[in-house]
C-alpha positions as CSV (number, residue, x, y, z in Angstrom):
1,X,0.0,0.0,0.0
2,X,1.0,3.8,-0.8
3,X,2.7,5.4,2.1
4,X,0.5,8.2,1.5
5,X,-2.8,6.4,1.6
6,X,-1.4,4.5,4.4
7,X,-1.0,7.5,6.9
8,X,-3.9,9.2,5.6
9,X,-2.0,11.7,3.3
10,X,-2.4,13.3,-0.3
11,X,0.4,12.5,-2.5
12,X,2.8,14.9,-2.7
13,X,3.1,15.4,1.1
14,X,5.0,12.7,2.0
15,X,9.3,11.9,1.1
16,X,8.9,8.3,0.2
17,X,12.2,6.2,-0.5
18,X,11.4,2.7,-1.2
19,X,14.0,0.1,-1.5
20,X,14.0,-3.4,-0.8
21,X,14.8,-4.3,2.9
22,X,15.0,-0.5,3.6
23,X,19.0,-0.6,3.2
24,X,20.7,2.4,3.9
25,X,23.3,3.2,0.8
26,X,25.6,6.3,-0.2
27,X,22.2,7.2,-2.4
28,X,19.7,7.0,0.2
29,X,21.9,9.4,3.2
30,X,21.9,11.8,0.3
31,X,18.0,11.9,-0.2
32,X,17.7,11.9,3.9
33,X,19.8,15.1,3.7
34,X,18.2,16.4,0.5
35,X,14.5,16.1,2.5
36,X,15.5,18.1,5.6
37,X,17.8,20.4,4.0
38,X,15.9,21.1,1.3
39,X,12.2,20.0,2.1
40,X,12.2,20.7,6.3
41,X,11.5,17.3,6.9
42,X,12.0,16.9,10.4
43,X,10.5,13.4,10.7
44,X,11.9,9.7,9.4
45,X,9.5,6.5,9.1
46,X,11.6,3.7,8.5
47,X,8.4,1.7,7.7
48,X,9.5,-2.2,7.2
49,X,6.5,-4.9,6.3
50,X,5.4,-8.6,7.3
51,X,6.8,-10.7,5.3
52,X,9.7,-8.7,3.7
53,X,11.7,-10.8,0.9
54,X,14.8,-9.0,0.9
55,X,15.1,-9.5,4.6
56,X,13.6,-13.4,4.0
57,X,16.6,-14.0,1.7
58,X,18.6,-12.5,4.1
59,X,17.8,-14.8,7.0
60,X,18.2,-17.7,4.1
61,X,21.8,-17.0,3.7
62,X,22.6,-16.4,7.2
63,X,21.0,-20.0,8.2
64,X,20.3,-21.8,5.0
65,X,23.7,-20.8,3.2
66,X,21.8,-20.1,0.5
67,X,22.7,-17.8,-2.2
68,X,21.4,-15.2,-4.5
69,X,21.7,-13.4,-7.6
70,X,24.7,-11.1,-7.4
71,X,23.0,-7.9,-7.1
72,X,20.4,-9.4,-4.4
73,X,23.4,-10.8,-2.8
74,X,24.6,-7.4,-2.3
75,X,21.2,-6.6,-0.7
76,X,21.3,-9.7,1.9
77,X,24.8,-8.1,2.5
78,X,23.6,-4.9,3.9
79,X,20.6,-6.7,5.5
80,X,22.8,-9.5,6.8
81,X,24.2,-7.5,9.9
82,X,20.9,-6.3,11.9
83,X,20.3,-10.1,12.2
84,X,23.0,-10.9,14.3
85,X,20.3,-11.0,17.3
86,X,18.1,-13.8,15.4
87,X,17.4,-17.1,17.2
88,X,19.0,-19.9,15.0
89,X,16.3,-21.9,17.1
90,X,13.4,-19.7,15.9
91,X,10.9,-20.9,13.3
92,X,11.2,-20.0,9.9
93,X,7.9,-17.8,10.5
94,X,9.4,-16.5,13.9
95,X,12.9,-15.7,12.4
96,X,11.2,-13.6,9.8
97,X,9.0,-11.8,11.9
98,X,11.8,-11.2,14.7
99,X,14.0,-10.4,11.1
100,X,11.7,-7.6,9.8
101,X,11.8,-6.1,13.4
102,X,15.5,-6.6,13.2
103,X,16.4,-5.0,9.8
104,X,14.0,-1.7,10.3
105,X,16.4,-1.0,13.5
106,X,19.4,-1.8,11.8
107,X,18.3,0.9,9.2
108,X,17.2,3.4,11.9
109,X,20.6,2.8,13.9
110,X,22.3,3.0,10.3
111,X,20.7,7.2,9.3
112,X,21.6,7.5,13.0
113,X,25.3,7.1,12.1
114,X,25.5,9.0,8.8
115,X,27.4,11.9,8.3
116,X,23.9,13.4,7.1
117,X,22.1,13.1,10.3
118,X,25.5,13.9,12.4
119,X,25.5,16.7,11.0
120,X,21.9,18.1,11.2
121,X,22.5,17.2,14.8
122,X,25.4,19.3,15.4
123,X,23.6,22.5,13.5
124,X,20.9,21.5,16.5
125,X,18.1,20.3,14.0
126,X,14.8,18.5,15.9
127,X,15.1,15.2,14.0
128,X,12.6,11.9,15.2
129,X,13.4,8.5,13.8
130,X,10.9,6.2,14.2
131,X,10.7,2.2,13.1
132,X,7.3,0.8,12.8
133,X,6.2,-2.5,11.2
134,X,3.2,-2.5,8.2
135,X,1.0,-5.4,9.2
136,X,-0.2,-6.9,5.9
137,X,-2.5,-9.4,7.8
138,X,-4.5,-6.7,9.6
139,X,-3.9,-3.2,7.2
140,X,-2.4,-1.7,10.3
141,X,1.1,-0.2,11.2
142,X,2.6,-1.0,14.1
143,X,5.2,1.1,15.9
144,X,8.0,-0.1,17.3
145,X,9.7,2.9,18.7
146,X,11.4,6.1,18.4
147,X,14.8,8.0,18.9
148,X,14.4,12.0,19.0
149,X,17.7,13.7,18.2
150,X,18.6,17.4,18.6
């Protein structure tokens, strides 16, 4: 679903970045900085979803070995580290689930640490970062928390 029908928005008003397993890439810091700089945006949803296939393949390297296409391998790469946490022991349902918690606080703790958001820190910009989960099973978002900076 649309971002912008999600939270109730007309298109337009909302940044949206999408990209598979929300990673965080050279190209992606710049459009962060590009929305506050530019645009004022003072608030970041790093919105992941039930279910997610990039972070699915993901968790299938880690405890499958399996392997991917070269360019989605670079994908499970960048996924690959916010999974450290995951329960070898889980379920394959469980893993995922606890995985799509995982990798949307990987990516907040990621635009935490660029030299984008540093930066609009130390010029004492009101940033909020906050991870939430998209619930395709019930059509509803489900937060998981927040980090205010500045």
């Amino acid at each position: 679903m649309p971002p912008e029908l999600l939270f109730d928005q007309s298109f337009g008003d909302l940044f949206v970045m999408r990209l598979a397993g929300n990673i965080i890439s050279a190209g992606v810091a710049g459009s962060i900085q590009y929305s506050y700089q530019h645009l004022g945006v003072s608030l970041l949803v790093v919105l992941g979803h039930e279910g997610c296939g990039a972070v699915k393949a993901a968790l299938a390297a880690r405890f499958q070995r399996a392997t991917h296409p070269e360019r989605i391998q670079k994908l499970v790469e960048l996924i690959d580290p916010g999974l450290e946490q995951i329960d070898p022991n889980l379920s394959a349902a469980e893993q995922l689930e606890a995985g799509v918690e995982a990798n949307v606080r990987w990516s907040m703790h990621q635009v935490v640490r660029t030299p984008e958001v540093q930066q609009a820190l130390r010029d004492a910009r009101n940033i909020l970062i906050v991870g939430a989960v998209y619930e395709l099973s019930t059509g509803k978002v489900r937060w998981l928390d927040s980090e205010r900076k500045g």
